[in-house]
C-alpha positions as CSV (number, residue, x, y, z in Angstrom):
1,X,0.0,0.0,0.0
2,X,0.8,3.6,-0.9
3,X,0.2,7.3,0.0
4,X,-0.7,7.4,-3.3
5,X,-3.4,4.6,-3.2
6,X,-6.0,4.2,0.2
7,X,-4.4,5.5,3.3
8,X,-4.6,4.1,6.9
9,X,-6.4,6.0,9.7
10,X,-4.3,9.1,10.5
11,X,-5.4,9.9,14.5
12,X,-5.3,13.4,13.3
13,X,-7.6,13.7,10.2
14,X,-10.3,14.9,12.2
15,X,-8.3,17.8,13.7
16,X,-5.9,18.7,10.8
17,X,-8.0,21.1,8.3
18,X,-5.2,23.8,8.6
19,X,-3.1,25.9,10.9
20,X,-5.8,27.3,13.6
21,X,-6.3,23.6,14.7
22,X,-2.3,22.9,15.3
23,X,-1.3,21.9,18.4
24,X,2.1,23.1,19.8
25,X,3.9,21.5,21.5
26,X,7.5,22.6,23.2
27,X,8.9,20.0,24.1
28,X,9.7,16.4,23.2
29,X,8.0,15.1,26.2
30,X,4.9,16.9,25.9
31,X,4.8,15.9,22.0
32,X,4.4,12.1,22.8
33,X,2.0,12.9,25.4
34,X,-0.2,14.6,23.0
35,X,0.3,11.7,21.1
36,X,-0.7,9.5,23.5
37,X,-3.6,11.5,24.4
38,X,-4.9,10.9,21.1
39,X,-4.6,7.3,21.0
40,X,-6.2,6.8,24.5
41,X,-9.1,9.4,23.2
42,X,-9.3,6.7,20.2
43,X,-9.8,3.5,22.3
44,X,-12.3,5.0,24.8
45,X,-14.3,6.2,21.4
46,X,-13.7,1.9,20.0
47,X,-11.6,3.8,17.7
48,X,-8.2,1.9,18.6
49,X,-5.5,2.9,16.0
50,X,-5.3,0.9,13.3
51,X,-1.4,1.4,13.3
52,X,-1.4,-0.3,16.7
53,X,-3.9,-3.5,15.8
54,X,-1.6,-3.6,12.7
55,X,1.7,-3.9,14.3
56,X,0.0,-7.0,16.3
57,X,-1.5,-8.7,13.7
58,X,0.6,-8.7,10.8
59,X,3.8,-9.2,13.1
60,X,6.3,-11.7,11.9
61,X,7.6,-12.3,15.2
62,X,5.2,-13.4,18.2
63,X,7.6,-14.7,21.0
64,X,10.9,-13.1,21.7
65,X,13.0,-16.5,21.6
66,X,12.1,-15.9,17.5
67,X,14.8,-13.3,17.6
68,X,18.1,-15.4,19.2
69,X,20.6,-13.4,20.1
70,X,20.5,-9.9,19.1
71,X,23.6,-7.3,18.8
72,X,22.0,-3.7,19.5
73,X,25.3,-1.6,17.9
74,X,25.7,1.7,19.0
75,X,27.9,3.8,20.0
76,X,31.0,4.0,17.3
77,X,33.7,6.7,16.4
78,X,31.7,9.4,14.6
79,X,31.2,12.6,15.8
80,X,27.6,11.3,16.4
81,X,28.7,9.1,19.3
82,X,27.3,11.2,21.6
83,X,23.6,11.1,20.3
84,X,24.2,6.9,19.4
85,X,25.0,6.0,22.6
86,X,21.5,8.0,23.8
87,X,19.7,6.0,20.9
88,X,21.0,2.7,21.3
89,X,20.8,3.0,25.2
90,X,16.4,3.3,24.6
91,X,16.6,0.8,22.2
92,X,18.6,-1.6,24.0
93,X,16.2,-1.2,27.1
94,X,12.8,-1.0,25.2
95,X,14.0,-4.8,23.6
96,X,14.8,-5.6,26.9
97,X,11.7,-5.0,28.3
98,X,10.2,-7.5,26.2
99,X,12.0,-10.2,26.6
100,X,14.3,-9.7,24.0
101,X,18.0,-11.3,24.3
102,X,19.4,-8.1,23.6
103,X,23.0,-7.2,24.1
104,X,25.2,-3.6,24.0
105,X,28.1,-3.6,21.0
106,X,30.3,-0.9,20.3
107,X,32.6,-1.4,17.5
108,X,34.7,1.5,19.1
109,X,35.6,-1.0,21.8
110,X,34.7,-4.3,20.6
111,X,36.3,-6.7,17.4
112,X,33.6,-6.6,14.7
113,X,34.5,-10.0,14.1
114,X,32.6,-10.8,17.1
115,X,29.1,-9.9,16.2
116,X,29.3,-13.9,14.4
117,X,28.0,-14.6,17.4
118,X,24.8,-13.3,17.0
119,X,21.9,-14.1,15.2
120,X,20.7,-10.3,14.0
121,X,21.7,-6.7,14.2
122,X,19.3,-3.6,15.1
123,X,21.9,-0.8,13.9
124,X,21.3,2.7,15.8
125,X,25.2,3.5,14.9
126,X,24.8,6.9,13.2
127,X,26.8,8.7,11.4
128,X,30.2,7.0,9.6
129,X,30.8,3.5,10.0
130,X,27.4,2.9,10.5
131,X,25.3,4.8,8.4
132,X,27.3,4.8,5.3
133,X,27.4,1.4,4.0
134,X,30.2,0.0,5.8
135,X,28.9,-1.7,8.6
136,X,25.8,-3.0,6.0
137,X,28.9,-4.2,4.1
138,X,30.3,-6.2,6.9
139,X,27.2,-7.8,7.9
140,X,25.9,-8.4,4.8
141,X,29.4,-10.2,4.3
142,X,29.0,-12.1,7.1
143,X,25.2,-13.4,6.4
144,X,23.9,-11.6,9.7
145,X,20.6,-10.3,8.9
146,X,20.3,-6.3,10.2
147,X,17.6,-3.2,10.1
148,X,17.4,-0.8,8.0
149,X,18.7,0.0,4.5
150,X,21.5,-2.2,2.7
151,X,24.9,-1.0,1.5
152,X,23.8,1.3,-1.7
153,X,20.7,3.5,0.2
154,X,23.3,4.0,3.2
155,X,25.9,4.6,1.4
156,X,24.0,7.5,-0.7
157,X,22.0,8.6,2.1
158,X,25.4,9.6,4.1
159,X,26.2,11.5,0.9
160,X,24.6,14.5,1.1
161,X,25.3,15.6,-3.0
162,X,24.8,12.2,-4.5
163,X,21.3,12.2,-2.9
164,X,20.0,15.1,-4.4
165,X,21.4,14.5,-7.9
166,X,19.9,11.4,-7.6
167,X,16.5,13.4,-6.4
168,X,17.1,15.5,-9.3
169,X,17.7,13.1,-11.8
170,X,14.3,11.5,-10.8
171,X,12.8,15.0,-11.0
172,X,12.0,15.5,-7.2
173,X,12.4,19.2,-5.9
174,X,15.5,19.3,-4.0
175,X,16.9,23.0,-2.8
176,X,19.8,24.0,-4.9
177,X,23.6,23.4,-4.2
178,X,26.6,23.9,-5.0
179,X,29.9,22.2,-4.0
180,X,32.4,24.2,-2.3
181,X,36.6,23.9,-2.4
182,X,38.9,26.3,-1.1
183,X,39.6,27.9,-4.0
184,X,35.5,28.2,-4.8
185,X,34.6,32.1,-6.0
186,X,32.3,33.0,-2.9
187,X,31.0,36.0,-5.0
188,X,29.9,32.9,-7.8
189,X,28.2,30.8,-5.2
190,X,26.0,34.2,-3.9
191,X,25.1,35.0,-7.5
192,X,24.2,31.7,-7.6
193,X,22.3,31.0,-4.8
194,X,21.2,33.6,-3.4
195,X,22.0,34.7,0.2
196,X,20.9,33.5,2.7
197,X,23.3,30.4,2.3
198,X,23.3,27.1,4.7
199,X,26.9,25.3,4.6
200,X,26.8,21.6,5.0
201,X,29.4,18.8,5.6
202,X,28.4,16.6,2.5
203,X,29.0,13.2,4.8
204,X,27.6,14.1,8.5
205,X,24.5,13.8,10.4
206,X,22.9,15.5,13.0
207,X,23.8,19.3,11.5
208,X,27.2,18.7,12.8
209,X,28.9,21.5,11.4
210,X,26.4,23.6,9.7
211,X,26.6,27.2,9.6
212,X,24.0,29.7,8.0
213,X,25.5,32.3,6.2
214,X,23.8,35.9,5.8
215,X,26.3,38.1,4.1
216,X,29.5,36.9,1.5
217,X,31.8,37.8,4.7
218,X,30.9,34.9,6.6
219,X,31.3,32.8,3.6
220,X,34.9,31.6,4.8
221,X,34.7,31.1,8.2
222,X,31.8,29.1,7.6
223,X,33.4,26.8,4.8
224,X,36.0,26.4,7.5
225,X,33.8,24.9,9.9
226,X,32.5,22.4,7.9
227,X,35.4,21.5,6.2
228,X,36.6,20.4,9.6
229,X,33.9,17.4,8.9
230,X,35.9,16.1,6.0
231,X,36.7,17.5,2.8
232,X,33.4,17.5,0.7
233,X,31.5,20.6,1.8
234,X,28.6,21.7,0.1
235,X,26.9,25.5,0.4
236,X,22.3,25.3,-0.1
237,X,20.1,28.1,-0.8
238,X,18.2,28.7,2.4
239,X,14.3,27.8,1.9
240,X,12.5,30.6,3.8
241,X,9.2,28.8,5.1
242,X,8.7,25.7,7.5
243,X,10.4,22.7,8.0
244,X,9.1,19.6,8.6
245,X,10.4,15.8,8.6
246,X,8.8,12.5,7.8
247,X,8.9,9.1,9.0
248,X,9.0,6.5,7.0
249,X,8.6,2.7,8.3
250,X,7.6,-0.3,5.9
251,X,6.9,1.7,3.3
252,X,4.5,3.7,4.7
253,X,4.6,7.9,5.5
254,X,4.1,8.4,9.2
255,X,2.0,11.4,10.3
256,X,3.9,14.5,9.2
257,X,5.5,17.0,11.9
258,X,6.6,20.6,11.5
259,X,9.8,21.8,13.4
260,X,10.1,24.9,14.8
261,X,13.3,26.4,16.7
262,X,12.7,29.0,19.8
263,X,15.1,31.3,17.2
264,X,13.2,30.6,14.1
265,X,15.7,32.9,11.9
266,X,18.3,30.0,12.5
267,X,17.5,26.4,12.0
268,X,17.3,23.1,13.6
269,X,20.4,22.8,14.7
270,X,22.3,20.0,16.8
271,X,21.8,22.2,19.9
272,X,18.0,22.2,18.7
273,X,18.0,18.9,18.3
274,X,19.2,17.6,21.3
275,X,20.2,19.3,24.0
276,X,17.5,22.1,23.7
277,X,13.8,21.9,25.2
278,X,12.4,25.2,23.6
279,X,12.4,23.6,19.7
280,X,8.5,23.6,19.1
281,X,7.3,20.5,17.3
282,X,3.6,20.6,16.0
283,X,1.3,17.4,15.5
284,X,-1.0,17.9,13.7
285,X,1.9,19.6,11.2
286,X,-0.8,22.7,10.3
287,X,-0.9,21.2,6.7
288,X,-4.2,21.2,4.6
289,X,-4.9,17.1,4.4
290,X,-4.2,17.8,0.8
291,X,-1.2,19.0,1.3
292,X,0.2,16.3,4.5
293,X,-0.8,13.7,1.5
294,X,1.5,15.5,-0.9
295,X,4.3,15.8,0.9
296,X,4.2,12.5,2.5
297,X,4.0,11.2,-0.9
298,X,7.2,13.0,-2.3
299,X,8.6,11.5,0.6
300,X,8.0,8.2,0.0
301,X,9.3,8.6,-3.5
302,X,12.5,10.2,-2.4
303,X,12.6,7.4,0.2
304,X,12.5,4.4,-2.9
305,X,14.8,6.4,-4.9
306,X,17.4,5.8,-2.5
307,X,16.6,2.0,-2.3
308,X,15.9,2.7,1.5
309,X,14.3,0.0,3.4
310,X,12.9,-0.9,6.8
311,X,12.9,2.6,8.0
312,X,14.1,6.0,8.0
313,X,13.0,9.9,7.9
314,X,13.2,12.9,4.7
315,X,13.6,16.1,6.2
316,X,11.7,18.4,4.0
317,X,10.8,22.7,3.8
318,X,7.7,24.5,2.4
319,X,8.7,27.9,1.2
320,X,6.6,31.0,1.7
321,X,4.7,29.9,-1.8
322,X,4.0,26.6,-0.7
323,X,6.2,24.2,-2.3
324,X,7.8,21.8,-0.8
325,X,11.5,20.9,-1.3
326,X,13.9,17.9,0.0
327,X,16.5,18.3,2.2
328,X,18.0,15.2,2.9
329,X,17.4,11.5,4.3
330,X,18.3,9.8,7.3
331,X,19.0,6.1,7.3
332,X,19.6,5.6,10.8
333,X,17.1,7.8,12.6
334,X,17.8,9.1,16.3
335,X,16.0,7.1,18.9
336,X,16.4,9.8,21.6
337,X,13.9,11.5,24.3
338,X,13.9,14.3,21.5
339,X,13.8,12.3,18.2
340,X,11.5,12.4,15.8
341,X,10.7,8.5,14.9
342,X,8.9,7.8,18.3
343,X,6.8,10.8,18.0
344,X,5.6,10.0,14.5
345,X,5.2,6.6,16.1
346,X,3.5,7.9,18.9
347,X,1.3,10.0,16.6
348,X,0.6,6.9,14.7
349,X,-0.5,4.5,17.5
350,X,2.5,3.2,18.5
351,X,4.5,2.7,21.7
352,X,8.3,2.9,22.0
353,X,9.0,-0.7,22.8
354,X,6.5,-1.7,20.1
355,X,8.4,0.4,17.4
356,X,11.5,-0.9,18.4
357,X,9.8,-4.9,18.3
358,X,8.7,-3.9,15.1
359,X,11.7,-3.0,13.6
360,X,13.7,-6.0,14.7
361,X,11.1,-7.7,13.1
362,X,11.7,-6.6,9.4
363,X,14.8,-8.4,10.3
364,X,12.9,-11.9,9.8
């Protein structure tokens, strides 16, 4: 089933006919217990979500000692440590909590070699080494089935470029880009794209050294930053309008949510991300149904072009005349008190230890 085809019960439908029924939230917390709200509000009408009675019927995995003995891998030696070791940490417990013979690795402290010892993987490594293809290349190599996407969607999901010429190519919007050196013409790059600018690493997650650029001056010291990321660097017109991600799990969009930083002339930033609690998130997203189906259907197709499986998210903007434009994907998703996946779930009908059940099982 696709967007494009019949959908499945969105929780919000009723509520989301535009902007003055949006509720804000302003916190993580306080979006999954909106969430939740909605869910409960659903059972005690004999409206359960159908998300939920899905997850239990059509699962492929109804007693834990199906799974044998599973590596949670998190953790690493990216500059996304940090935010793995949060992920993996929930994941690890939530699997736990169910029975699951679920174990810690970290490759940073632990032979690779060793995860022939176990009978599957759920990955929550981000950033390099685990979302770029190589540690889907050494599993696949050693016949150890894993979530998520194979080598070739992690591999060009970690490349920022490469995924929108591929988005291009396949004639999805995308937000222009151009790809910076040190000896780039800054002036060429403003005529090009326009000022604001946003300056990426090309192969990091988690806006690890991203700096928005309002005048040609800052052009440098910005490049400078990123470059510090490795040597691909890429410079993005800046989409003036609202920015919103979507989940994506078995092929399905999740219920859309709009992002808003307490400073929304900046951008959702790692502070933002994590370690903030003033980023506003809004469920419903504000979007016209019409509108939620559209994007969550550009998503989905940006999702397949990438040869992404299992699960993932498409971060997305609307500009001020109300199209939409890609950003980028994320192949291993955070899994953190202020991620994104568990709200969607949460929005959808759908627990923490449940999602994380569910996505082991695509593993079977």
């Amino acid at each position: 089933m696709t967007i494009n085809d019949n959908q499945h019960t969105n929780p919000f439908n009723s509520v989301n006919d535009g902007a003055d029924n949006e509720t804000l939230i302003t916190n993580p917390e306080s979006a999954l217990a909106a969430a939740a709200q909605v869910e409960k509000d659903g059972i005690e009408n004999n409206q359960p979500s159908q998300a939920l009675s899905l997850s239990v019927a059509t699962s492929k995995v109804k007693d834990a000692s199906e799974f044998g003995k599973v590596a949670v891998i998190y953790g690493g030696s990216s500059n996304e440590r940090s935010v793995s070791l949060d992920s993996g940490a929930a994941v690890l417990q939530a699997l736990q909590n169910q029975g699951v013979d679920a174990t810690h690795f970290d490759p940073k402290h632990q032979d690779i070699t060793e995860l022939r010892e176990y009978d599957r993987v759920f990955n929550v490594l981000h950033g390099r080494g685990g979302e770029d293809g190589l540690l889907q290349g050494v599993l696949q190599w050693f016949d150890i089935p894993q979530t998520g996407s194979g080598i070739l969607a992690s591999a060009l999901g970690m490349d920022k470029v490469r995924t929108k010429q591929l988005w291009q190519g396949c004639g999805l919007s995308t937000a222009p880009f151009s790809l910076l050196t040190a000896d780039t013409d800054w002036q060429q790059v403003v005529n090009m794209l326009g000022l604001p600018l946003i300056i990426k690493p090309v192969h990091e997650g988690s806006s690890i050294g991203m700096t928005k650029v309002n005048n040609l001056d800052e052009l440098p010291a910005a490049y400078a930053t990123a470059v510090q990321c490795g040597d691909a660097v890429m410079a993005e017109r800046w989409i003036t309008g609202r920015e919103f991600t979507i989940v994506v799990i078995d092929d399905e969009a999740y219920p859309v949510i709009r992002l808003e930083p307490a400073d929304i002339t900046n951008f959702y930033d790692f502070e933002a991300k994590y370690n903030r609690n003033d980023t506003s998130y809004y469920i419903p997203c504000g979007l016209s149904d019409a509108d939620e189906k559209h994007l969550q259907a550009l998503s989905l197709a940006a999702f397949r072009a990438v040869d992404a499986k299992g699960w993932g998210r498409i971060d997305a903007m609307q500009d001020e005349a109300g199209s939409f434009w890609l950003l980028e994907i994320n192949t291993v998703p955070g899994m953190t008190s202020h991620s994104l996946v568990p709200m969607a779930a949460k929005a959808y009908g759908m627990d923490f230890d449940t999602l994380c059940w569910h996505i082991l099982a695509q593993t079977l």
